[in-house]
C-alpha positions as CSV (number, residue, x, y, z in Angstrom):
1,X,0.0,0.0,0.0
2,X,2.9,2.0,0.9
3,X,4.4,1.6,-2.0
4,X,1.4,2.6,-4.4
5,X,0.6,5.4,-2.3
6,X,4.4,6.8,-3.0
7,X,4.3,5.8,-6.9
8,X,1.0,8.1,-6.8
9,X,2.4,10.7,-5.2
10,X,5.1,11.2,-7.5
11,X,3.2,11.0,-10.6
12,X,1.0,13.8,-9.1
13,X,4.4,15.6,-8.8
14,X,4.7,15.3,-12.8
15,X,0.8,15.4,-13.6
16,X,-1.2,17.5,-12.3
17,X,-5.0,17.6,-12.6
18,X,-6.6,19.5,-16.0
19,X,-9.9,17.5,-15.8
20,X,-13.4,18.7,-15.4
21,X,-15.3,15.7,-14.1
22,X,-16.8,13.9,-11.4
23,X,-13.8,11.3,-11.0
24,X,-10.8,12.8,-12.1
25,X,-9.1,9.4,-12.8
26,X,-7.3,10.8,-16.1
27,X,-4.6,14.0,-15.7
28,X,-2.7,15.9,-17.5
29,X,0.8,16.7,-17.1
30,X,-0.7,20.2,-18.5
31,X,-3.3,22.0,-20.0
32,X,-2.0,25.1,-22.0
33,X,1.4,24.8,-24.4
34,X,2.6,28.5,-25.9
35,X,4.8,28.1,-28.6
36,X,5.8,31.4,-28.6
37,X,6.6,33.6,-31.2
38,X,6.8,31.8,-34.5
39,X,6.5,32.1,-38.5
40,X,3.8,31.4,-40.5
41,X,5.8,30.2,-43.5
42,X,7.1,27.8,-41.1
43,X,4.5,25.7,-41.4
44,X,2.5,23.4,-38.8
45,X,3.5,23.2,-35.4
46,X,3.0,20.3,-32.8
47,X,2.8,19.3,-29.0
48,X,2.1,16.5,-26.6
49,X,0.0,16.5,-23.7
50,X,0.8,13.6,-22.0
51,X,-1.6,11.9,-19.2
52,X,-1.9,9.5,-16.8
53,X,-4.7,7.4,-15.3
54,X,-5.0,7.3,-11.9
55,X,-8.1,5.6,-10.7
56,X,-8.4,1.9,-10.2
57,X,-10.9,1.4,-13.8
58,X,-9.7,1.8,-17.0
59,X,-10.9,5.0,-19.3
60,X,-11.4,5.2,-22.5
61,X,-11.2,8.7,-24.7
62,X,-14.3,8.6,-27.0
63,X,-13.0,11.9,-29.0
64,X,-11.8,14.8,-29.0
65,X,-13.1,17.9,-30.5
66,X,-11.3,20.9,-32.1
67,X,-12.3,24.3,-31.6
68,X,-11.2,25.3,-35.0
69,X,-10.4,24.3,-38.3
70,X,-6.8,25.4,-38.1
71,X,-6.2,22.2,-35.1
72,X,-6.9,19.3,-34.9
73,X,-5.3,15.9,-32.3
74,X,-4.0,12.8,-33.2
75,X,-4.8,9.5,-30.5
76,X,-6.2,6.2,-30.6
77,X,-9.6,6.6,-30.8
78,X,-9.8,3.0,-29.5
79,X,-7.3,3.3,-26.6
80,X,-8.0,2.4,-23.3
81,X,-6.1,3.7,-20.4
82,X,-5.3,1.3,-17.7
83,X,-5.1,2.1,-14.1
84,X,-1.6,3.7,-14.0
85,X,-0.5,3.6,-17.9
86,X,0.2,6.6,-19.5
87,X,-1.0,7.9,-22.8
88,X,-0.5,11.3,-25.2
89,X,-2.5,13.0,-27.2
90,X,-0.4,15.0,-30.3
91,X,-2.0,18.3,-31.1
92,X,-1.4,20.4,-34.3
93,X,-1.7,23.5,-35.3
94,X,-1.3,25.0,-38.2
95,X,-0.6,29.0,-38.1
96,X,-1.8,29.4,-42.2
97,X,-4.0,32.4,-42.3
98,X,-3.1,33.9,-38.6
99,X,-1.6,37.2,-37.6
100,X,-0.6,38.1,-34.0
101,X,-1.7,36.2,-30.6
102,X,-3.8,33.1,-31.9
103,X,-5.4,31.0,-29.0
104,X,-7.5,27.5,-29.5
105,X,-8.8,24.6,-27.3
106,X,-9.7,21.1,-27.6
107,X,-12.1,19.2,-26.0
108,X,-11.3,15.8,-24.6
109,X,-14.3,13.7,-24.0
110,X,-14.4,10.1,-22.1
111,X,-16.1,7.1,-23.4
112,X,-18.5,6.6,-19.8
113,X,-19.8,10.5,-20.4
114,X,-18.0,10.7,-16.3
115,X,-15.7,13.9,-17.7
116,X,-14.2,15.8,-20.3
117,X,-11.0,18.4,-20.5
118,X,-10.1,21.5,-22.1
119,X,-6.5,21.6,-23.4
120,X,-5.4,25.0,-25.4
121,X,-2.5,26.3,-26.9
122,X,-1.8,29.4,-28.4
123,X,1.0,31.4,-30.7
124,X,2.5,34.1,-31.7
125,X,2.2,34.6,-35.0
126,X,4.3,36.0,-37.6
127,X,2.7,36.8,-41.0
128,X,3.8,35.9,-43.9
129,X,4.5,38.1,-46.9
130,X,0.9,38.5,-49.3
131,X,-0.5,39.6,-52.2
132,X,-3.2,42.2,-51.9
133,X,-5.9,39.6,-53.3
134,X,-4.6,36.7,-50.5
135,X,-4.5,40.0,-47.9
136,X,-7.9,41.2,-48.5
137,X,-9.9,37.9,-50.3
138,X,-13.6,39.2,-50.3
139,X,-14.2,41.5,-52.7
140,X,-17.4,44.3,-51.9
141,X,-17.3,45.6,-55.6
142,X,-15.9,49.2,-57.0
143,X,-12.4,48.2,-55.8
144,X,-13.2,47.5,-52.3
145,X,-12.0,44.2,-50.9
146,X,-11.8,43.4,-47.1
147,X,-9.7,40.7,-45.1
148,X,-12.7,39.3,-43.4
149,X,-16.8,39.6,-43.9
150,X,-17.7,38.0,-40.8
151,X,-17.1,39.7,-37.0
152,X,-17.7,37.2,-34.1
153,X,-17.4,39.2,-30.6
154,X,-17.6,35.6,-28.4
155,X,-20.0,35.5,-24.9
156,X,-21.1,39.0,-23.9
157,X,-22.3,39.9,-20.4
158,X,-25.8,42.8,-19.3
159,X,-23.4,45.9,-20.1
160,X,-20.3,44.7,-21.5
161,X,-19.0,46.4,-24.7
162,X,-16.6,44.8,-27.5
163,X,-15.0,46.0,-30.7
164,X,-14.5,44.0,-33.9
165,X,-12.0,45.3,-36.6
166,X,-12.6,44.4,-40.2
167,X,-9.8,46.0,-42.6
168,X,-10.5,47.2,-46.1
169,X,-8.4,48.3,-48.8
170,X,-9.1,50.4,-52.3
171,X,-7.4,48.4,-54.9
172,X,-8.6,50.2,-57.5
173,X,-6.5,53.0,-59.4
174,X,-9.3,56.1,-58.1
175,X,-11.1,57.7,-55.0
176,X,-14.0,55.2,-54.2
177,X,-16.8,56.3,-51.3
178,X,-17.7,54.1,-48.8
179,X,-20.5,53.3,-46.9
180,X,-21.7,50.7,-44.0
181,X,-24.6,50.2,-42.7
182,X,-26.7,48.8,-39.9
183,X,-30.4,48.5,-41.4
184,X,-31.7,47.2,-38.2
185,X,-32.2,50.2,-36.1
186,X,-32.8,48.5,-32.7
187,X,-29.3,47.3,-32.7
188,X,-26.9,47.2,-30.1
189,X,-24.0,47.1,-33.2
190,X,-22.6,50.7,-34.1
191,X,-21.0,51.4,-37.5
192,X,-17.6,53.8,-38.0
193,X,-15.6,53.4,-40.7
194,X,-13.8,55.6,-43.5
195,X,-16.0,57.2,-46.1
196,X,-13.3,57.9,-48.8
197,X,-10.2,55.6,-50.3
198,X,-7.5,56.5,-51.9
199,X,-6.3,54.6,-54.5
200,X,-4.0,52.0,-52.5
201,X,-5.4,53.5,-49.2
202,X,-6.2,50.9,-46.5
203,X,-8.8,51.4,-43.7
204,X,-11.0,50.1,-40.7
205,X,-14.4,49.7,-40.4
206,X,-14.6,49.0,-36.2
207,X,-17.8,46.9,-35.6
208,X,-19.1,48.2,-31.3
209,X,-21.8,45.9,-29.8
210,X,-22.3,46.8,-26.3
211,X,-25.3,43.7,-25.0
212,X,-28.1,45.5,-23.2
213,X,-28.5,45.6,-19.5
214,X,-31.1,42.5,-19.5
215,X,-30.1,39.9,-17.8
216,X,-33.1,37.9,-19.0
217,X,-31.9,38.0,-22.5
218,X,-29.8,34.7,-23.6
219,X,-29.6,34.4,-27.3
220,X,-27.0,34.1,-30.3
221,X,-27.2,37.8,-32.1
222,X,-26.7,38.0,-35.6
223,X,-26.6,41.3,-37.6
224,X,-26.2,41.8,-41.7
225,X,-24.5,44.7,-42.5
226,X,-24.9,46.5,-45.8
227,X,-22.3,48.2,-47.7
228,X,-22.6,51.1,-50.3
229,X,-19.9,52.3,-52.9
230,X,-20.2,54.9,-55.3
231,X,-24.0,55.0,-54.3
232,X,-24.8,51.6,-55.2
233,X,-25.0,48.5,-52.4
234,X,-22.6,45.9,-52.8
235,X,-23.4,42.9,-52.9
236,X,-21.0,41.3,-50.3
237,X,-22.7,41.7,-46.8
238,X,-20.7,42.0,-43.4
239,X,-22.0,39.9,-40.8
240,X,-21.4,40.7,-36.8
241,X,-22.0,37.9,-34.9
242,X,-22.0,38.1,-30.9
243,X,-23.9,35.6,-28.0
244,X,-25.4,37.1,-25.5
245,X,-25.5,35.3,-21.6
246,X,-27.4,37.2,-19.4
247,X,-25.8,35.6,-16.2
248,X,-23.0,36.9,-14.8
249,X,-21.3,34.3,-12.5
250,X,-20.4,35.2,-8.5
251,X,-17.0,34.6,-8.2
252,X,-16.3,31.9,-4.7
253,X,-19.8,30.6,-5.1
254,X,-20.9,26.7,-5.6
255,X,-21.0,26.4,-9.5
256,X,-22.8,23.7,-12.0
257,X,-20.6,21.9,-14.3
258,X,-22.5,20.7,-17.6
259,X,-21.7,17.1,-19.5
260,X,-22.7,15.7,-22.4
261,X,-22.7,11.9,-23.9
262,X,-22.3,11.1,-26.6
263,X,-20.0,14.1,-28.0
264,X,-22.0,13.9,-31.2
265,X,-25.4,11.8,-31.2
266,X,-26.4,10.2,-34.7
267,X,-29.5,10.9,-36.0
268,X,-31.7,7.3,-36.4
269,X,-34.3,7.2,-39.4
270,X,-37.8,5.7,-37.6
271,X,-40.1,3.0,-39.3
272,X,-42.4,4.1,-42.0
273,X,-41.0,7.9,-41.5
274,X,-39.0,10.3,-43.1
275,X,-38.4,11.8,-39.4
276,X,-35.0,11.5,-37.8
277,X,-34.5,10.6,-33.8
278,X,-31.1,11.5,-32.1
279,X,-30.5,10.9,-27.9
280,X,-27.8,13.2,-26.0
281,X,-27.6,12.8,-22.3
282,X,-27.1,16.3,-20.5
283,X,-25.7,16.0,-16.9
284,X,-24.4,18.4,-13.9
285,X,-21.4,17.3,-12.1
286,X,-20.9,20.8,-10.4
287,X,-22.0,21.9,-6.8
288,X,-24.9,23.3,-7.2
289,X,-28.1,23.2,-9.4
290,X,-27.4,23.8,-13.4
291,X,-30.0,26.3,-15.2
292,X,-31.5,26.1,-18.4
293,X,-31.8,29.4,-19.4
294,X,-32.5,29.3,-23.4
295,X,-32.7,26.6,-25.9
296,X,-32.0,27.4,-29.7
297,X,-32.8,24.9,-32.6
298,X,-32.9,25.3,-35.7
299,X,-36.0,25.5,-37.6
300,X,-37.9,22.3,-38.4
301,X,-36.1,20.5,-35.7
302,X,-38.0,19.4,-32.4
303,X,-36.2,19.0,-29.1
304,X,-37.4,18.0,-25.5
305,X,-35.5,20.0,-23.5
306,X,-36.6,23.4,-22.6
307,X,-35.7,26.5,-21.4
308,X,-36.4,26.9,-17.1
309,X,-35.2,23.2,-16.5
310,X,-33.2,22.4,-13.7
311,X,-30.6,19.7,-13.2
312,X,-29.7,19.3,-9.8
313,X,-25.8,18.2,-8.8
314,X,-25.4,14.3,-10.1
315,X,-28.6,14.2,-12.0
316,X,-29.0,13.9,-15.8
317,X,-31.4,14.3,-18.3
318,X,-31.9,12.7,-21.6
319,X,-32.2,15.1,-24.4
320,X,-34.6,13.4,-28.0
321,X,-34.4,15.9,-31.2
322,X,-36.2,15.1,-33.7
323,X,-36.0,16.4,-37.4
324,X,-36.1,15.1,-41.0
325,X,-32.7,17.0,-40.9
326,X,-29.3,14.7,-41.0
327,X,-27.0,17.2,-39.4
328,X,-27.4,20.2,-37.0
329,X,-26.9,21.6,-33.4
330,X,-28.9,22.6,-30.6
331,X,-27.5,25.8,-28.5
332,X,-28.4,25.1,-24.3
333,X,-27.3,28.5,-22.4
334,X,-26.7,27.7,-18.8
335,X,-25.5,28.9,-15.7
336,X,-22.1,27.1,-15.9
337,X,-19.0,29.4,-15.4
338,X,-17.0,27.4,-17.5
339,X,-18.9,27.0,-20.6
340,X,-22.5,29.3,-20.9
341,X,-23.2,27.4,-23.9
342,X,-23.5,24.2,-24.7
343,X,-24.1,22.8,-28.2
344,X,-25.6,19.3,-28.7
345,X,-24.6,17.9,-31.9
346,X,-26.8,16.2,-34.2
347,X,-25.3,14.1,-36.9
């Protein structure tokens, strides 16, 4: 006994815990890497986050889930851990595209649904040399091309404000008038940008969304942004996108911990029907009771959970969409610190 208890010990001195779950058998020996400063042209970079289980069952990993395109892990999706083996799992990014301090996360999900973790890394990212067309890809018309036609702001709290930057450039060998505009007049998304190019001039148009003070309001906000040259509307739209959490989290108080299995549910054809069936279990392994504030599914898709119900600490629920839909997603906001939102995937 004496001598497990002192092999444990000094594993814990290696790897410490980076696990969000009710029995925390699996840890990480981290759960950020920084690989600094690099160069784009250098290509994709890689790191190992090496774990251990410590529990008396063996775990299996079930998947794990990529925050972006630009990463993705490599592991043995039919690898079991046994009690005190170790494993790795090799994450890659790849810096194409990125300018400046990039950060992304993986999800790590277990094949028993008992916990998942969150491992991130991030860079510093060195550009490499373009040409205007690879610099600025979407083109608005009269000249005018921009580096980016979509602005996502991330979770937004009652009150807080954010700023989105999308950069534009006149490519074309004359003055050219500019124009951006909000056509929905209730919004919370203000507008400033240049209103004359130069030929070769560069600009910003700065997207502000500031959430109103409701703290009833949970939804994903979406606004289309029109854009006028020379007088005439393009025909390229900008898009601000921006979720909105009323619940602002008490920092030092008991918190609800959401989990989800499976990490993507399959959607199941039903006898003599065109309709679709798919099952996610939703669970709380936190301290205190886990809130359903808002549910958002597409249309033509049917789902049993609603908004105002309550999972209390070790309960679950399970979760039937149903659609004549193959693939989607179903948005749960909650009242977990760690993750708001919570999308069930459909597949």
């Amino acid at each position: 006994m004496n001598l497990r208890r002192g092999f444990l010990v000094a594993l814990l001195l290696t790897f410490c815990p980076f696990i969000y779950g009710q029995d925390p058998s699996i840890v990480f020996n981290s759960s950020q890497w920084d690989f600094g400063r690099v160069k784009e042209e250098d290509g994709v970079l890689s790191h190992d986050f090496r774990f251990v289980n410590l529990g008396d069952s063996p775990v299996r990993i079930s998947s794990v889930r990529p925050g972006c395109s630009c990463i993705r892990a490599d592991y043995d999706d039919i690898m079991t851990v046994a009690p005190g083996s170790k494993g790795e799992i090799s994450v890659f990014f790849d810096p194409a595209g990125a300018s400046g301090e990039v950060f992304r996360n993986l999800e790590v999900f277990f094949a028993d649904g008992a916990g998942y973790a969150i491992l991130s890394v991030k860079a510093d990212v060195i550009p490499a040399p373009r040409s205007l067309e690879s610099m600025f890809p979407f083109i608005l018309g009269d000249g005018l091309r921009v580096d980016g036609n979509l602005v996502r702001l991330g979770f937004m709290n009652p009150g807080m404000e954010r700023t989105g930057i999308i950069h534009v450039v006149n490519s074309s060998d004359r003055e050219v008038s500019l124009r951006v505009v909000n056509p929905d007049f209730g919004s919370p998304v203000e507008i400033v940008g240049p209103e004359v190019l130069g030929p070769g001039e560069t600009g910003e148009i700065r997207v502000d969304c500031r959430m109103p003070m409701d703290r009833r309001l949970f939804r994903t906000y979406s606004d289309s942004l029109l854009v006028f040259s020379g007088g005439k509307q393009c025909q390229q739209k900008l898009v601000c996108e921006a979720i909105f959490v009323g619940y602002t989290p008490r920092e030092g108080q008991a918190a609800p911990s959401i989990w989800t299995n499976p990490s993507s549910a399959p959607m199941k054809s039903r006898f003599f029907s065109d309709e679709r069936r798919g099952f996610v279990t939703v669970g709380n392994r936190g301290e205190a009771p886990l809130y359903i504030f808002a549910v958002e599914a597409p249309d033509g898709v049917s789902v049993s959970i609603k908004a105002g119900t309550v999972l209390k600490p070790d309960s679950s629920v399970v979760v039937t969409a149903s659609s004549m839909k193959r693939n989607f997603s179903v948005r749960l906001f909650t009242n977990d610190p760690v993750r708001p939102i919570k999308d069930l995937i459909f597949n």
